[in-house]
NUGUKE-644067 format. One record per residue (C-alpha): residue in three letters; x, y, z. Coordinates in steps of 0.5 Angstrom, whole numbers, plus 2048, in hexadecimal, padded with zeros to 3 digits. Each point is the difference from the previous one (the first is absolute). Layout:
N
["ALA"; [X; Y; Z]],
...
//
This chain:
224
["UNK"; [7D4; 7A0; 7E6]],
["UNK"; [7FC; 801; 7FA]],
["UNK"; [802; 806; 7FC]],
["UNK"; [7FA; 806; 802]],
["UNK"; [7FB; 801; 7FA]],
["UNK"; [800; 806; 7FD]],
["UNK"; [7FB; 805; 7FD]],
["UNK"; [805; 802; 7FA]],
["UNK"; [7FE; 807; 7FB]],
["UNK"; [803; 7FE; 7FA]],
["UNK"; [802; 806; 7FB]],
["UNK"; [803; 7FE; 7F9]],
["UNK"; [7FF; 803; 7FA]],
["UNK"; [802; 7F9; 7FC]],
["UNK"; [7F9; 7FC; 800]],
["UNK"; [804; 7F9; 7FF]],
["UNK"; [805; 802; 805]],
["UNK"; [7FB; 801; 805]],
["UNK"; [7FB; 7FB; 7FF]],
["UNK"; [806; 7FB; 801]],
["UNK"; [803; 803; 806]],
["UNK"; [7F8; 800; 803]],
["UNK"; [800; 7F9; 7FE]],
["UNK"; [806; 7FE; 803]],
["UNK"; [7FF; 805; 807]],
["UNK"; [7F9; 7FC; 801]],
["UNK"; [803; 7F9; 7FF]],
["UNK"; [805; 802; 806]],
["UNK"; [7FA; 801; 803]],
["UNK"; [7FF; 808; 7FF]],
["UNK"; [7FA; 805; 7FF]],
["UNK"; [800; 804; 7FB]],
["UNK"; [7FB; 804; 801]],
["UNK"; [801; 805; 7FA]],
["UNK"; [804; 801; 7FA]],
["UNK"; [801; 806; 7FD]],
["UNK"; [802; 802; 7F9]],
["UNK"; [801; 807; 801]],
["UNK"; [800; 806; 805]],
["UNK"; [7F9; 801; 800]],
["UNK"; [800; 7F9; 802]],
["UNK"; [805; 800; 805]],
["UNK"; [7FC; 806; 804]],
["UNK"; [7FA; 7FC; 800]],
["UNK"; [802; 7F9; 802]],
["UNK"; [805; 803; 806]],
["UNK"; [7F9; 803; 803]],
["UNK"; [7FB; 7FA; 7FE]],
["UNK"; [806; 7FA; 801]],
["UNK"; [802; 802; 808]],
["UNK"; [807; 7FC; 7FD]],
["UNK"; [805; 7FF; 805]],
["UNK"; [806; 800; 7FB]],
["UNK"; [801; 804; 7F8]],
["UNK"; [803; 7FD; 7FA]],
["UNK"; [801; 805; 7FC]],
["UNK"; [803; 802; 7F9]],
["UNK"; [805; 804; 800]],
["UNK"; [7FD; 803; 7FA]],
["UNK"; [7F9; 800; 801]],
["UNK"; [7FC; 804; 7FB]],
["UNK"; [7FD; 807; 804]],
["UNK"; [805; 7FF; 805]],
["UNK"; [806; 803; 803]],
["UNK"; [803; 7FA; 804]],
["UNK"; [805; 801; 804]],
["UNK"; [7FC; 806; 802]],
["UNK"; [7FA; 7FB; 801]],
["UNK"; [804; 7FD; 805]],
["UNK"; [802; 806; 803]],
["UNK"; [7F9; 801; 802]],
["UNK"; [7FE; 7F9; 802]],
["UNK"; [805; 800; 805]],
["UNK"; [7FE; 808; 803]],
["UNK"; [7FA; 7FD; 801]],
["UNK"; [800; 7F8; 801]],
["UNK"; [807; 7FF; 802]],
["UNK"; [7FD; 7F9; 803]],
["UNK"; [7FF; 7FF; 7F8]],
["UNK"; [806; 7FB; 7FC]],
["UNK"; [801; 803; 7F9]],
["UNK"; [803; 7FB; 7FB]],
["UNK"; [802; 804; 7FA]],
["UNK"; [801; 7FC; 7F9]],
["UNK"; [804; 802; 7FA]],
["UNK"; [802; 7FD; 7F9]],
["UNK"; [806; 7FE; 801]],
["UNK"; [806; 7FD; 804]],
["UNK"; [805; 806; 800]],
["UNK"; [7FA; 805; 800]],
["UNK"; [7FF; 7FD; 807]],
["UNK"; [807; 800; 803]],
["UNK"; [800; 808; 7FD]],
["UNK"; [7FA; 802; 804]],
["UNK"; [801; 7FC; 807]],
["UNK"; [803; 807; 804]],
["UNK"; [7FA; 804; 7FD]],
["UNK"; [7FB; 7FB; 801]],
["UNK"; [803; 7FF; 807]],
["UNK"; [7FE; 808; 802]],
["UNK"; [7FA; 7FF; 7FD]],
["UNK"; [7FD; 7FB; 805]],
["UNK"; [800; 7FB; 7FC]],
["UNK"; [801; 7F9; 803]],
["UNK"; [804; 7FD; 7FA]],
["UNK"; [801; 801; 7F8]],
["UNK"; [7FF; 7FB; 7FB]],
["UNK"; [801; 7FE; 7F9]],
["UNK"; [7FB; 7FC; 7FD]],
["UNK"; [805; 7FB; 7FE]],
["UNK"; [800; 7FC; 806]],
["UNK"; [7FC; 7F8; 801]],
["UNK"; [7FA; 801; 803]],
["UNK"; [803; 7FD; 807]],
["UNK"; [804; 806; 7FF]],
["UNK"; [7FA; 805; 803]],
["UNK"; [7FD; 7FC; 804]],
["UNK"; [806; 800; 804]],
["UNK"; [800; 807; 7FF]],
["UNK"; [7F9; 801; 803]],
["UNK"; [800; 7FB; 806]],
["UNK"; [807; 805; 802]],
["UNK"; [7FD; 806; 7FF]],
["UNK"; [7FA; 7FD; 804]],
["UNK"; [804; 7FE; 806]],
["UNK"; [803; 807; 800]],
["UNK"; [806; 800; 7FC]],
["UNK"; [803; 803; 7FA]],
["UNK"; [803; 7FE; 7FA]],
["UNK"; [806; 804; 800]],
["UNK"; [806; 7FE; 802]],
["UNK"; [804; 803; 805]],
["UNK"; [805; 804; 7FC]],
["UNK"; [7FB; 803; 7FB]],
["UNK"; [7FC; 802; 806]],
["UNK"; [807; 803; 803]],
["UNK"; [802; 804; 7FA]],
["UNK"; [7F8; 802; 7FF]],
["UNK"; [801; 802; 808]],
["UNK"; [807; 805; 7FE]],
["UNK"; [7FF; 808; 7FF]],
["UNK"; [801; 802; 7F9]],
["UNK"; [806; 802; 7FE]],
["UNK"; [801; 807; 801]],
["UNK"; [804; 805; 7FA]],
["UNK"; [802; 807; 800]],
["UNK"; [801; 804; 805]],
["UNK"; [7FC; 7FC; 805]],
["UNK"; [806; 7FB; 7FE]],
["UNK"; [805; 805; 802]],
["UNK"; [7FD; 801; 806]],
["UNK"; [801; 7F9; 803]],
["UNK"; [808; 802; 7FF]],
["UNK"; [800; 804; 805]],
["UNK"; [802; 800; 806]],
["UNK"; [7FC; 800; 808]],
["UNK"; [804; 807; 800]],
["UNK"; [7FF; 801; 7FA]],
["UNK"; [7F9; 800; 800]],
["UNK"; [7FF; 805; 806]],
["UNK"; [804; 805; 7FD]],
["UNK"; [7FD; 7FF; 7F8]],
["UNK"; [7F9; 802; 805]],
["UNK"; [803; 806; 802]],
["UNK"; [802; 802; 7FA]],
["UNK"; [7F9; 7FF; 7FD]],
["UNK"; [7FE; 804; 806]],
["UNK"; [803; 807; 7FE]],
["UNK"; [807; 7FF; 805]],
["UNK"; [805; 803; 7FE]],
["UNK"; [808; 7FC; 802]],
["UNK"; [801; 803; 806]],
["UNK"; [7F9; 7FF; 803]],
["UNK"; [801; 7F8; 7FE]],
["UNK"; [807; 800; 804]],
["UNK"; [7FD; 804; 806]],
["UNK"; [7FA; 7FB; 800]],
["UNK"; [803; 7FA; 800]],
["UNK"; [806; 803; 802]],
["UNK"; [806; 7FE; 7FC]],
["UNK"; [805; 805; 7FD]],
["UNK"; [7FE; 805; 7F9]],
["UNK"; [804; 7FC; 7FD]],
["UNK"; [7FE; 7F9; 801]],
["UNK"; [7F9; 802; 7FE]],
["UNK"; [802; 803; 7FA]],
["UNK"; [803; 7FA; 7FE]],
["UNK"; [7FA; 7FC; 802]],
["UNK"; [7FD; 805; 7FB]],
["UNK"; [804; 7FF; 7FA]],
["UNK"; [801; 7F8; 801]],
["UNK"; [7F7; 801; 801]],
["UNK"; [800; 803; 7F9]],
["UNK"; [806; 7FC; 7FC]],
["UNK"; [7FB; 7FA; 803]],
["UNK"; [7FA; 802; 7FD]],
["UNK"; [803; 803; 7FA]],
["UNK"; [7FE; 807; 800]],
["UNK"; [802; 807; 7FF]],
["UNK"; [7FF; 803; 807]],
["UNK"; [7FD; 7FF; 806]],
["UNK"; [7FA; 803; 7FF]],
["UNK"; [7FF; 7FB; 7FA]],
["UNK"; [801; 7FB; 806]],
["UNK"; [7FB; 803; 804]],
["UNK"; [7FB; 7FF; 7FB]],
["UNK"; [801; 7F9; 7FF]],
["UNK"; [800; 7FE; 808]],
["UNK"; [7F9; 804; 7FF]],
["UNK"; [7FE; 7FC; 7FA]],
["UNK"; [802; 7F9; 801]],
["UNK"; [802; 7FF; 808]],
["UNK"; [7F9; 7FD; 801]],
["UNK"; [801; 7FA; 7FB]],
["UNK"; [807; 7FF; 802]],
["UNK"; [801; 7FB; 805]],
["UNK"; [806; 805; 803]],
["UNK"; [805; 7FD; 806]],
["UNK"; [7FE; 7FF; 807]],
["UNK"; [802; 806; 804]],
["UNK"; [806; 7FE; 804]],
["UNK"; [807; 803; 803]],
["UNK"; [805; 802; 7FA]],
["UNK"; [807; 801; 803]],
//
């Protein structure tokens, strides 16, 4: 099967470079209906050209990129994006953002022209340029630091009792509650505050309300 025809926005700073890659998309039977140097040009070109694919410079005079990407996908998700940067290690460090961006692929303008055409007819059968360990890490939550880390190293039980510190409970009510003995809630309350590396329980509170929403804490479950 014939690879689909594509309506291509080329958006490049370098007229050297963008003349060439146009000569080349067009010969692999490709339209490029606009080619813009800027982002003026850009804004233009996406509302004139009704493009079915971006290729866009990373560094695009009047444009934030990865921004730009951001934009496109909220608002035509169906759109592949090809984002373009100098160099080849330029390239490997940007994969992840330009992942969560939206774009479809990152490139460094260093490749033979088969290189994009290639690229173009993925992206335009639906796939991206990313390779599956790229889009996992880009897929991991960041990693958490501070007291929000700490709170992670508690345990379930733990965690219920730290909320109610954070509620004001003094030990005697948290063991009546969850029925256990004064001592082993004062215990939980010591370890609690060793844990998080703080002077005193009210101190445990405060981060508990500070930073349990950002924390991934352990699932609820019985703790002998």
């Amino acid at each position: 099967m014939a690879p689909r025809r594509a309506r291509i926005v080329l958006a490049d700073q370098q007229t050297l470079f963008r003349q060439s890659l146009a000569y080349h998309l067009t010969n692999g039977g490709h339209e490029v209906v606009v080619e813009a140097e800027d982002g003026d040009a850009l804004d233009r070109g996406m509302i004139e050209g009704e493009p079915d694919l971006l290729i866009l410079d990373r560094y695009l005079p009047g444009v934030d990129s990865l921004a730009y990407i951001r934009m496109l996908n909220a608002l035509q998700p169906q759109l592949p994006v090809l984002l373009l940067v100098a160099y080849e290690h330029e390239a490997r460090s940007l994969q992840s953002a330009a992942f969560l961006a939206g774009a479809g692929g990152c490139l460094s303008k260093d490749l033979p022209p088969s290189s994009y055409l290639t690229a173009v007819r993925r992206l335009m059968e639906g796939g991206v340029l990313f390779s599956a360990d790229v889009m996992r890490r880009a897929a991991r939550p960041p990693a958490l630091s501070g007291p929000a880390a700490r709170l992670q190293e508690l345990t379930p039980r733990e965690v219920e009792i730290l909320q109610l510190v954070a509620e004001g409970i003094g030990n005697r009510e948290i063991a009546e509650r969850l029925d256990i003995s004064y001592h082993t809630a004062m215990k939980h309350v010591s370890n609690i505050i060793g844990k998080l590396k703080v002077s005193n329980r009210m101190e445990a509170g405060l981060i508990f309300l500070r930073h349990a929403s950002s924390a991934l804490l352990p699932d609820d479950r019985d703790e002998v």
